[in-house]
N, C-alpha and C positions, 0 to 999 in steps of 0.2 A: 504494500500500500504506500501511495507515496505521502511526504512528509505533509501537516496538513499548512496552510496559509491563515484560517482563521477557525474557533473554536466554537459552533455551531450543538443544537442540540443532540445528534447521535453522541458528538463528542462530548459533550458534560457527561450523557449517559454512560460514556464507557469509562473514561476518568475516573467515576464515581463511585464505580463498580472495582476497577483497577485499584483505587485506591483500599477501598471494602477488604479486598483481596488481599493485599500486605500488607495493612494491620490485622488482619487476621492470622497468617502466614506467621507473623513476629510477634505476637501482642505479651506470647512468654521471655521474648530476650526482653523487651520494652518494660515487662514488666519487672525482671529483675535489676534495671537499669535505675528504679523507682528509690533514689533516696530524701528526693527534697520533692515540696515543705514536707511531707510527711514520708518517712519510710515505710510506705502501707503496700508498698508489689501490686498498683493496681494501673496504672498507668496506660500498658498496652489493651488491661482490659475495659476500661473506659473509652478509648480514643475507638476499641471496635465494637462496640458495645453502640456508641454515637452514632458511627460511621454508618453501620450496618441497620439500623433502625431508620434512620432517614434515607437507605436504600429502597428497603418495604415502605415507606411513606411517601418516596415519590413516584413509585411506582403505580399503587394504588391510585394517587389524583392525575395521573395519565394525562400530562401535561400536553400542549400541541404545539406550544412556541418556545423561545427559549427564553423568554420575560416571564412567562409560567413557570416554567419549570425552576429559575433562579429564584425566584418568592417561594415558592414551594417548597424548596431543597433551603431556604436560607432559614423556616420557620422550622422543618422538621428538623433542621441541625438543633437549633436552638432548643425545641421541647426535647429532645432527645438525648442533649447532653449532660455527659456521667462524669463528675470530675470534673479539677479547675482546667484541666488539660484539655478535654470536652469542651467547656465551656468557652476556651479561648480558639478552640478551630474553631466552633463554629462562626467564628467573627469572621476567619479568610472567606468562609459563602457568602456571609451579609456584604463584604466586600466586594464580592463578586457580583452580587444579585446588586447592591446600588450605581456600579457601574452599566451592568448588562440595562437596566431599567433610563438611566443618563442619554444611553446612548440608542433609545427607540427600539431597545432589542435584537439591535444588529450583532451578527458574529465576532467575539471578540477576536479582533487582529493582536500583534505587538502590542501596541502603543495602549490598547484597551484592557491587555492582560496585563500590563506594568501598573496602567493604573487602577487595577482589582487589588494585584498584589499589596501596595501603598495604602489603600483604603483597609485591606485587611488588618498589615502591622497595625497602620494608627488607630484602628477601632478596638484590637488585641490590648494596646498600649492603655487608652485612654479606660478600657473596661477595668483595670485591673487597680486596684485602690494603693498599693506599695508595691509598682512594678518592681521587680530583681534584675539585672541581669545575668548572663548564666544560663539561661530558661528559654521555652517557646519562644518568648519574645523578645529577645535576643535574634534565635534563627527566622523569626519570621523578620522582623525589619532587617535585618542581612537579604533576604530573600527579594525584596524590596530595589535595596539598593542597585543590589547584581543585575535588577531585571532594567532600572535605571540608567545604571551606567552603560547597559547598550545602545543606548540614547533612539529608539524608534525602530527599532529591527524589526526582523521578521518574528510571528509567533517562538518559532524555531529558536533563533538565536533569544531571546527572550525568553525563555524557558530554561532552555542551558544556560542560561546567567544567573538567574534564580538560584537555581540546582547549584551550581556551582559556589555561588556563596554561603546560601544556604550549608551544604558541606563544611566549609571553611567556617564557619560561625558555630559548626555543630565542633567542631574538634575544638573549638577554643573556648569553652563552657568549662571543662573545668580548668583552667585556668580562672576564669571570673568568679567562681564562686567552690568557696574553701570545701563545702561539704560533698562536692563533688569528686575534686579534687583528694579527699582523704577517700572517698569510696570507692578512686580509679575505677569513674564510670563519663561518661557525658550525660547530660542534659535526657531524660526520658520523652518529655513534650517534644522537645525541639527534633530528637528523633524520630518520632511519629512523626512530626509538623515535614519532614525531611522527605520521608516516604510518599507522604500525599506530592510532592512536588515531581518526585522519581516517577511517579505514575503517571502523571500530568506529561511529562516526558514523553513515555514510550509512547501515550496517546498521538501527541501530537505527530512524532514520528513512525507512526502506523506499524508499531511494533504489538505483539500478543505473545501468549503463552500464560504458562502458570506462574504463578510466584513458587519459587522455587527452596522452601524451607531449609536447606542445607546449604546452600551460594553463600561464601565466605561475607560476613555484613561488613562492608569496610565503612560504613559510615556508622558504626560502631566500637571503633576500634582500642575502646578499652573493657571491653565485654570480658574480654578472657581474665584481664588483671582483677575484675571486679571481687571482693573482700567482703564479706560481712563486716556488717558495720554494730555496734551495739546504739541500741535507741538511744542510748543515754547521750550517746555524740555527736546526734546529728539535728540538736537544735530545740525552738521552744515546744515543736509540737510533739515529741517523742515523751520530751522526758517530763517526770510528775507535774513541773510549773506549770504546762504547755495543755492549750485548748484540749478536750477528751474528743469532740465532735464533730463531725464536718455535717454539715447543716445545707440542704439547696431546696430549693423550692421554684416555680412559674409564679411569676408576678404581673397581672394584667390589669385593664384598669386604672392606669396611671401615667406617667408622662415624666420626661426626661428631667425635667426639675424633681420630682420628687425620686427618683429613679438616685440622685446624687445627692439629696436627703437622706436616703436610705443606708448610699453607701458609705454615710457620716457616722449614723447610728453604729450599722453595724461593727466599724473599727472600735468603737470607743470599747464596743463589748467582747471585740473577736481579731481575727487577722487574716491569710489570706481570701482578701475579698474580692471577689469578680464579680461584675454586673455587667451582662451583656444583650446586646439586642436592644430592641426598641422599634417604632415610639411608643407604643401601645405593650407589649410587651415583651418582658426581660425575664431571661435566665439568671438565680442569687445564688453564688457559692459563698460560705462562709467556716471558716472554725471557730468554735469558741466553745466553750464551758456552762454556757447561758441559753438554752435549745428555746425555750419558752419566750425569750428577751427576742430574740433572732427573728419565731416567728411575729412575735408583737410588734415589731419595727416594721416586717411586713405588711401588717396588716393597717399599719397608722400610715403606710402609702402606696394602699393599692389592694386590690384582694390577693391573698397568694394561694396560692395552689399545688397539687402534685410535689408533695413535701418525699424530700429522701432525709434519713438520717445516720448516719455512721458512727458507730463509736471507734476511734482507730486503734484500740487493745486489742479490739473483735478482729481486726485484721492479719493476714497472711505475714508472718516473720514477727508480730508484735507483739502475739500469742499470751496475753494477760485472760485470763477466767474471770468471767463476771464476779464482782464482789458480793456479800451477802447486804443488804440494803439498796442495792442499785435499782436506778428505774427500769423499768421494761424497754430495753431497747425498738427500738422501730425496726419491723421486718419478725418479732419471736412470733409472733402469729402465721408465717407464711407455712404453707407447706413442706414438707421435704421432699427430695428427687432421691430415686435409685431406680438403676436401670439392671434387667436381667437380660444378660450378655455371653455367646458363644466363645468370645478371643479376649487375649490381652490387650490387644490394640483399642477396643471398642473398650475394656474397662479403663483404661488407662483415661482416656476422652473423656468418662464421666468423670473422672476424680479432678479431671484440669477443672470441668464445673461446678465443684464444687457438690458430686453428688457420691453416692454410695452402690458402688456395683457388686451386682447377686449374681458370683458363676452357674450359668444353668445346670440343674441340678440339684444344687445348694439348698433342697427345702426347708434345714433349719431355720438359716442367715436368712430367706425370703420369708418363713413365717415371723420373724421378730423384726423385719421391716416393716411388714403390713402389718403387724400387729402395738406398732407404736404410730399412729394415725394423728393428725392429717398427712399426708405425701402420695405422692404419684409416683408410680410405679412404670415405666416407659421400657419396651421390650424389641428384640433382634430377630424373633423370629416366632411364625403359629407356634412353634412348641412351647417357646417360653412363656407369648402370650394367655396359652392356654393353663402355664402353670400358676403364673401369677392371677388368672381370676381365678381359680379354681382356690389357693389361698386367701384371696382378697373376699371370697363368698360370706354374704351377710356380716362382712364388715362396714361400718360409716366410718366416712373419712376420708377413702383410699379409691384413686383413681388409676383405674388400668390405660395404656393406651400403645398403640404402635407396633406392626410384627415385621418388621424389616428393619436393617441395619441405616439405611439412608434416612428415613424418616426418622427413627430414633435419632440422629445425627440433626436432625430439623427441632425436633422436641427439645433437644439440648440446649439450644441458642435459643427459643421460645422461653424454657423455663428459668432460663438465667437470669430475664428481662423481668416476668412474671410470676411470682410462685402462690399468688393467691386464691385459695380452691375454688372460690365460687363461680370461676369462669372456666377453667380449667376444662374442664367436659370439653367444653362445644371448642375451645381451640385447638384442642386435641384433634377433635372430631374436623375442625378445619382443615387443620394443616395436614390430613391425609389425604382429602381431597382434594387439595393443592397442588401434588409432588406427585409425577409420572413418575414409576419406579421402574426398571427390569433388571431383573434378576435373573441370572443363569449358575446352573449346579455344575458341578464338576463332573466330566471336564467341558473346560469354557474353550467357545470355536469363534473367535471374530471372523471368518472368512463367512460363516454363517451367520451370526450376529450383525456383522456390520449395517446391513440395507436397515434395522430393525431400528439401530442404535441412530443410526444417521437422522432417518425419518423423527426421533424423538427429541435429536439434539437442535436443531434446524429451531432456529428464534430463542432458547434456552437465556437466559439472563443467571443463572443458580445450577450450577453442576456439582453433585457428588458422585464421585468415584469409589464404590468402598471393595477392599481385594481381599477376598478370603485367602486363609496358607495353602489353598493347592494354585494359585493362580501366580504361573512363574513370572520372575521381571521383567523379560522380553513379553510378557503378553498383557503385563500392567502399561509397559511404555507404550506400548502398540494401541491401547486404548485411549491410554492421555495424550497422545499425539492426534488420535482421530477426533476426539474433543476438543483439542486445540485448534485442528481443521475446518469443523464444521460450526463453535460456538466460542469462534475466535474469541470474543470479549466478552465470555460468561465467566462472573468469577466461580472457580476451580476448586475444589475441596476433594484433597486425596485422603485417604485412611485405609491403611492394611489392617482391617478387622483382626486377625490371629485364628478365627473362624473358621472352620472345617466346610461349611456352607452357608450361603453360597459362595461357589468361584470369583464374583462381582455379583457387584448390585453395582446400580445405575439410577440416579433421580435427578433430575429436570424439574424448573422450574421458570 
């Protein structure tokens, strides 16, 4: 494909997707990369977490121009984002979306995508109540610059300046900032922030494939030196002195003055404070100690809404046990996930989400799963399916769903966003509807498969590939390369189940 000249609606859509794709692809180096403000290891999973939610949301409002589609993607960033790190991409869209809307909707060329990028930094900038440098926004006004100093180029060149700087801004992060620098790590935001630009890249240069999970990360290149750090070192929010909460909520209803109101309050009680979007409504991240104060400040400008709340002990590497007197955190009512699974590969996948995997068979471990209710129970195949309701009979609480390894893999990234029962059923019940599966038993023939496979790849936006242990390398590569053929710009998700059957599954979306 040749390179393109201006950035048009397929192209947002594949960007967008592309991007989807390698913070998903990375979202565990990203997240170990995770030492500032908080060392909470969540980083990579927030930025795809964001990413990947405003992919399903603009998909759904099945945009037709690219002024739609730019308000669209610029709000579902915004309600979507998890994390301060979230919260500041999603500024480079509203950057985007107030350029693309300036300029009547026309294709961004160079000149239009330099000045998205600039709109982006200064909105990242101005959102952020005691910017740092070091950080996202560091690599994003670097990003800025790069695209600047090509002074009017071609989309093309203007891109690779970006990227390029971007890069150089991401290596010198710790340098700028000491707690980096002791965790021999770079900047987590700024590397995701880094990624979306790489993407943006290939697009524009009509490049495809998968994101390629083992490609040496050189714009990570202090990944391997990286050290555990004790909380105690890395600053106010770790250790005892230091906010316990990270607090966000949607705040609608109000207007830019009080929008800066708010984020007056908030410091007096807390620290790092983002408020982003606008005019009508903004995305509120905060820490502090004061959860009740946060949302009362809220609510003295503006209504707020869709409240998340963190304790950061509760988090990965922080690992402090609730105290005896503590309040009920936000979220002890949700469900719990376990999934009953054929292979190591597919339990391994629940455990990154945070769920609890039953080797089929396991009727012990899966009667003391279902029998500590609420949770959902999400399964690999009729067999498990059928053992898990066959356990879960006449119990309340416990929601079965799913008999194939691809949708299971669908359920996963559903539940991670959602775990609250009362909907649960019917999105279950959705999302199998959704996802065209095929699956073949062992042994798997693509010279017979292919016509089958083709016919269901063809328009795909959401491909999983899942590879049972009898399906050898050369006939996994042979599959991902014909996926690569046919849905060029569908982001990619590989997984070698460990699975005895089937030889592949296959799901489209």
């Amino acid at each position: 494909m040749a390179v393109l000249s201006e950035l048009d609606l397929a192209a947002l859509r594949r960007w967008l997707v592309a991007a989807r794709t390698d913070l998903a692809t990375h979202a565990a180096a990203l997240d170990r990369l995770n030492v500032f403000p908080v060392p909470d290891g969540d980083t990579g999973t927030n930025l795809r977490v964001t990413v990947q939610q405003a992919v399903r949301m603009l998909a759904a409002a099945d945009a037709t121009s690219l002024t739609e589609a730019a308000v669209v993607l610029a709000r579902a960033m915004l309600v979507s984002a998890r994390g301060n790190s979230g919260v500041i991409l999603s500024q480079l869209v509203r950057g985007l979306a107030s350029v693309v809307e300036e300029t009547g909707g026309r294709p961004l060329d160079g000149p239009a995508l330099t000045a998205a990028l600039r709109a982006a930094s200064d909105l990242a900038w101005s959102g952020v109540a005691r910017p740092v440098e070091g950080t996202i926004l560091s690599v994003a006004r670097a990003a800025a610059e790069g695209a600047e100093a090509v002074g009017g180029g071609s989309l093309d060149e203007v891109t690779q300046g970006a990227v390029d700087a971007a890069r150089s801004a991401l290596q010198s992060t710790p340098r700028q900032l000491e707690t980096l620098r002791e965790a021999g790590v770079v900047d987590a935001g700024g590397a995701g922030y880094l990624l979306v630009l790489e993407a943006l890249l290939r697009v524009v240069r009509g490049e495809h494939g998968l994101a390629d999970p083992d490609r040496p990360a050189a714009w990570l290149p202090a990944t391997g030196a990286a050290r555990a750090v004790p909380a105690q070192g890395l600053g106010a929010h770790a250790d005892s002195g230091g906010p316990a909460y990270e607090v966000m909520y949607l705040l609608d209803d109000t207007d830019d003055e009080r929008a800066r109101s708010l984020s007056a309050q908030l410091e007096s009680i807390g620290d790092s404070v983002v408020i982003a979007g606008g005019p009508a409504l903004f995305s509120v991240h905060v820490h502090t100690d004061d959860i009740a104060a946060a949302l009362e400040a809220g609510a003295s400008n503006g209504r707020p809404h869709r409240f998340a709340v963190t304790r950061f002990a509760d988090q990965p590497g922080l690992g402090a046990e609730p105290c005896p007197g503590d309040a009920p955190r936000a979220g002890d009512d949700d469900v719990r996930l376990a999934a009953v699974v054929s292979g190591a590969g597919l339990a391994d996948r629940v455990r990154q989400r945070g769920g609890t995997p039953v080797e089929a068979g396991d009727s012990a471990l899966l009667e003391e799963v279902v029998g500590a209710p609420p949770v959902v129970v999400v399964c690999d195949s009729p067999e498990t399916r059928r053992a898990a309701e066959r356990a879960a009979a006449g119990r309340e609480g416990v929601t079965v769903g799913c008999d194939d390894p691809v949708t299971l893999l669908a359920a996963l990234d559903l539940l991670e966003r959602d775990r609250r029962a009362k909907p649960l059923d019917q999105q279950l019940d959705d999302l199998e509807g959704e996802i065209a599966v095929l699956s073949y038993p062992d042994p798997f023939d693509l010279a017979v498969a292919r016509a089958e496979l083709t016919d269901a790849l063809a328009g795909a936006e959401l491909v999983s590939v899942v590879a049972g242990a009898a399906l050898r390398s050369e006939e996994l590569r042979a599959v991902v390369d014909l996926v690569g053929a046919v849905a060029e710009y569908a982001e990619v998700t590989v997984l070698e189940s460990g699975a005895a059957q089937p030889a592949l599954a296959v799901g489209c979306e």
